[in-house]
N, C-alpha and C positions, 0 to 999 in steps of 0.2 A: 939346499941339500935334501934330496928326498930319502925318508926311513926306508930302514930292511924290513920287508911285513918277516922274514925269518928270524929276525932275532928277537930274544924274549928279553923284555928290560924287567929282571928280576929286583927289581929297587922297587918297582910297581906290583909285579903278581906276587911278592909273596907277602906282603899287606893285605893285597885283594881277597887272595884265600883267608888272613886269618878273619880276615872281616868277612867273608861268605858263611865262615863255620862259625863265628860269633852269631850270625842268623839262623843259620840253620841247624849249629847242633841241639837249640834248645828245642827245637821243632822235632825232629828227630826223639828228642828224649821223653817227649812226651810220647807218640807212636812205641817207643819202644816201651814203656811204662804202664802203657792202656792195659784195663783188664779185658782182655778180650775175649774171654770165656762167659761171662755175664756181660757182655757190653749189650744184648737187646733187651736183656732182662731188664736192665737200666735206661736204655732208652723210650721205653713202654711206660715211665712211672709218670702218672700225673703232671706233677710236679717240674718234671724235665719239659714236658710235653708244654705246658701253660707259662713255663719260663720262656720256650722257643719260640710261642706264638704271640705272645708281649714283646717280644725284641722286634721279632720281623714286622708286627704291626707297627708299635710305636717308629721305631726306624722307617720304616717306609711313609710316614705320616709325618713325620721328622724334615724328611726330604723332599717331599712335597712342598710342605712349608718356606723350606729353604728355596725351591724353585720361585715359587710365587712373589717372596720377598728380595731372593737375593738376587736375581738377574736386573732388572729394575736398575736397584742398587749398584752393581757392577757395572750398568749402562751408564750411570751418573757417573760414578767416576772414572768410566773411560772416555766419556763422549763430551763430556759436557768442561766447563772451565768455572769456578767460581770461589772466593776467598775460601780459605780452609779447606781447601780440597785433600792437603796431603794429612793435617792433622784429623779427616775424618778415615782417611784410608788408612791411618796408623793405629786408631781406634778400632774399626772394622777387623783388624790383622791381630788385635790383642786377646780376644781368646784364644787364638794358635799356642800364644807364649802362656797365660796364663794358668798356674791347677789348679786342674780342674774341681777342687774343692770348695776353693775360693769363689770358681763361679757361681757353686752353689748356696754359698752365702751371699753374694752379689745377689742372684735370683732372690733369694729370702728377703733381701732390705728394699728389692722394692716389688716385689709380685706376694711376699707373703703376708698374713693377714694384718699383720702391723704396716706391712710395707706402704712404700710412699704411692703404689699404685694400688695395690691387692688390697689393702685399707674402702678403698673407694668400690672395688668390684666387690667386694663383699658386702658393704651398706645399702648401695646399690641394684643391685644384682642378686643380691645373695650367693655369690659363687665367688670358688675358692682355687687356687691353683693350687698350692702346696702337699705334698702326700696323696694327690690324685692322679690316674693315668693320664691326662690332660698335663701335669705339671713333668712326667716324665718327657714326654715328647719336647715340651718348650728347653727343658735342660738338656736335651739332644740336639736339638732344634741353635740352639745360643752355642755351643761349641763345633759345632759342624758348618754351620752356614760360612765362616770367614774360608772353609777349601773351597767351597762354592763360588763364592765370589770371585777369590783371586784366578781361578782356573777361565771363568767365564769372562772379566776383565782382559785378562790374557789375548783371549779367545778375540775378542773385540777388537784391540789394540794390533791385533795383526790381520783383521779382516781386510779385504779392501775395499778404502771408500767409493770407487768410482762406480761401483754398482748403485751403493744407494745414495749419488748425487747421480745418476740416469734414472732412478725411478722416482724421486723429488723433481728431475727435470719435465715428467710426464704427467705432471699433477699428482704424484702419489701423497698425500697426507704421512705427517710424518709417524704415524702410530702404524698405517697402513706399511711404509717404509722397514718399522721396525718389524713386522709382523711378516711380512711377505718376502726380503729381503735378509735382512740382517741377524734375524734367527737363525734361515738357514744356513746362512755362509759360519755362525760360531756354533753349529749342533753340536760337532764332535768333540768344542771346547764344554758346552754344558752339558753334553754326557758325562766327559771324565769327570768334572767337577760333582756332578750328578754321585757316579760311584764313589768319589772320596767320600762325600757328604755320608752319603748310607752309609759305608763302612765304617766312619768315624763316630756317627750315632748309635750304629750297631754295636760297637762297643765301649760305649760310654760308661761309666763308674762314677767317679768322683762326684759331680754335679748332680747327675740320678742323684745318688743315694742322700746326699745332702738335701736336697730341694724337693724329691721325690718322699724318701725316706724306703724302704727294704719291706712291703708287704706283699705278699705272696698273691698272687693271682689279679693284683691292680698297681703295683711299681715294682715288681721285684722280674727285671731282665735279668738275661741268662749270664751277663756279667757277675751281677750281683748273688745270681745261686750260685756260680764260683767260689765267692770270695766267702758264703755260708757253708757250704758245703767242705772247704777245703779244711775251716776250722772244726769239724766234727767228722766226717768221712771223705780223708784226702782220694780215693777211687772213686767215686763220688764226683768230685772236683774235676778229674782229669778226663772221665765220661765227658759232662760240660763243657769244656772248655776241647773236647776234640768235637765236639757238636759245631761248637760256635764258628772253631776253627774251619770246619769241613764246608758249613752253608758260607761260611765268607769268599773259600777261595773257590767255589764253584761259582758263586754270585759274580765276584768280580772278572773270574775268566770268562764267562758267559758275556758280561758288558763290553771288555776287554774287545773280544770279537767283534762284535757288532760297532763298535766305536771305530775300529780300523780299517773294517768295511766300509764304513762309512767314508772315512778318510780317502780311503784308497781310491 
C-alpha cells in the first residue's frame, strides 16, 4: 500500500514541532536577550578577544590531532580483524558517553604530575601537561576524537573494495593503496567527522576546565568565559556565548557546503 504524500500523520508532526521549538526556542531567547546596543563595545574587550582566539586555536590543533591519530585508528577497526576488536571499539566510543568532568580526572591520573604517565614526562623531560595550553588541546583532543572516528569508520565500511583490490592488483603497496585510493573514496566521511570533532572541541567545558584549569589568556576558552562571566555579569555571558554560537554555525555551514560538493 503506497502513503498519501497529502496527508499529514499528526501523531508524527506534532512531536516534531514540540522537539523543533525545544531547539530552537532556547536559541531564539538568547538573540532575543543580547544587548545589542553595546554588543561591539563588548566584542572589542581583550578578554572576549584572547578568549576567541584560544578556542579557535586550540580547536583547530585539537582536530588536527584527531586527524593524525584517529583515521589510522578508524582504519584498524574497520579493515582489519583481530581478537578484541569490539571491546576496543567500545572503549574508543566511551568518551561520547562519558562527563566530561570525569574525563578530566581520568586525564589527571595519568597525564598529570602525579600521573601514571605525566609523572615520567616531567622527571624526564621536565614538562608538564596540566593547566597548560598544550593540556587544553589534549582535553579537546580526548572527547572529540571518538565523532572522528566513528564518522570515518563509517566512511570506510561503506567504501568500495574493488578499487583498492585493483590498485593492490597493480602493484600498489598497501600504504600507497591507502594514500592514493582509499582516502579519497572516504574524504567526505572524514570531513564530516573533521567538523563534529572541531565543533565538539570548540566547545568543550567539563575536561578543559578540570585538566586544563580556567586561566585567562593560556586555558581559559570562550566556553569557559561563559561559565565566569555568567556568575558576575550575566550580559557579559550572553555576548560570549552569541560569539561562540555565530563562529560555530558559520564554520559548520561553510564545511557543510563543501562536504556536499564534494559528495555530489
Amino acid at each position: 500500500m503506497k502513503l498519501s504524500r497529502g496527508r499529514v500523520p499528526w501523531l508524527l508532526v506534532v512531536p516534531a514541532v514540540v522537539g523543533m521549538a525545544f531547539l530552537v526556542l532556547p536559541l531564539a531567547g538568547l538573540l532575543i536577550r543580547a544587548p545589542w546596543s553595546t554588543l561591539p563595545q563588548r566584542l572589542s574587550e581583550p578578554q572576549v578577544l584572547e578568549a576567541l582566539r584560544l578556542s579557535l586555536v586550540t580547536a583547530s590543533i585539537a582536530t588536527v590531532v584527531c586527524l593524525v591519530l584517529g583515521v589510522p585508528l578508524a582504519w584498524l577497526l574497520a579493515r582489519t580483524d583481530f581478537p578484541g576488536r569490539r571491546l576496543l571499539r567500545a572503549l574508543v566510543t566511551v568518551p561520547l558517553v562519558l562527563p566530561p568532568v570525569v574525563g578530566g580526572v581520568a586525564l589527571l591520573l595519568v597525564l598529570g604530575r602525579r600521573g601514571l604517565v605525566g609523572q615520567w614526562l616531567e622527571s624526564a623531560f621536565g614538562f608538564s601537561l596540566p593547566f597548560t595550553t598544550a593540556g587544553v588541546v589534549v582535553a579537546e583532543a580526548f572527547v572529540a576524537m571518538p565523532f572522528l572516528v566513528i564518522a570515518v569508520e563509517g566512511a570506510l565500511r561503506a567504501a568500495d573494495l574493488r578499487y583498492e583490490e585493483a590498485a593492490a592488483t597493480l602493484g600498489a603497496s598497501r600504504f600507497t593503496v591507502f594514500r592514493r585510493v582509499t582516502l579519497p573514496l572516504v574524504a567526505p566521511g572524514v570531513l564530516a567527522g573533521a567538523v563534529l570533532c572541531w565543533a565538539r572541541a570548540l566547545g568543550e567545558f567539563g575536561a578543559t576546565i578540570t585538566f586544563a584549569g580556567n586561566f585567562p589568556g593560556r586555558t581559559q576558552t570562550m566556553p569557559l568565559a561563559v561559565y565566569l562571566a555568567l556568575e558576575t555579569e550575566p550580559e557579559a555571558a550572553i555576548v560570549l556565548s552569541l560569539v561562540l554560537l555565530a563562529v560555530s554555525v558559520v564554520i559548520l555551514v561553510g564545511l557543510r557546503d563543501r562536504w556536499l560538493g564534494a559528495a555530489a
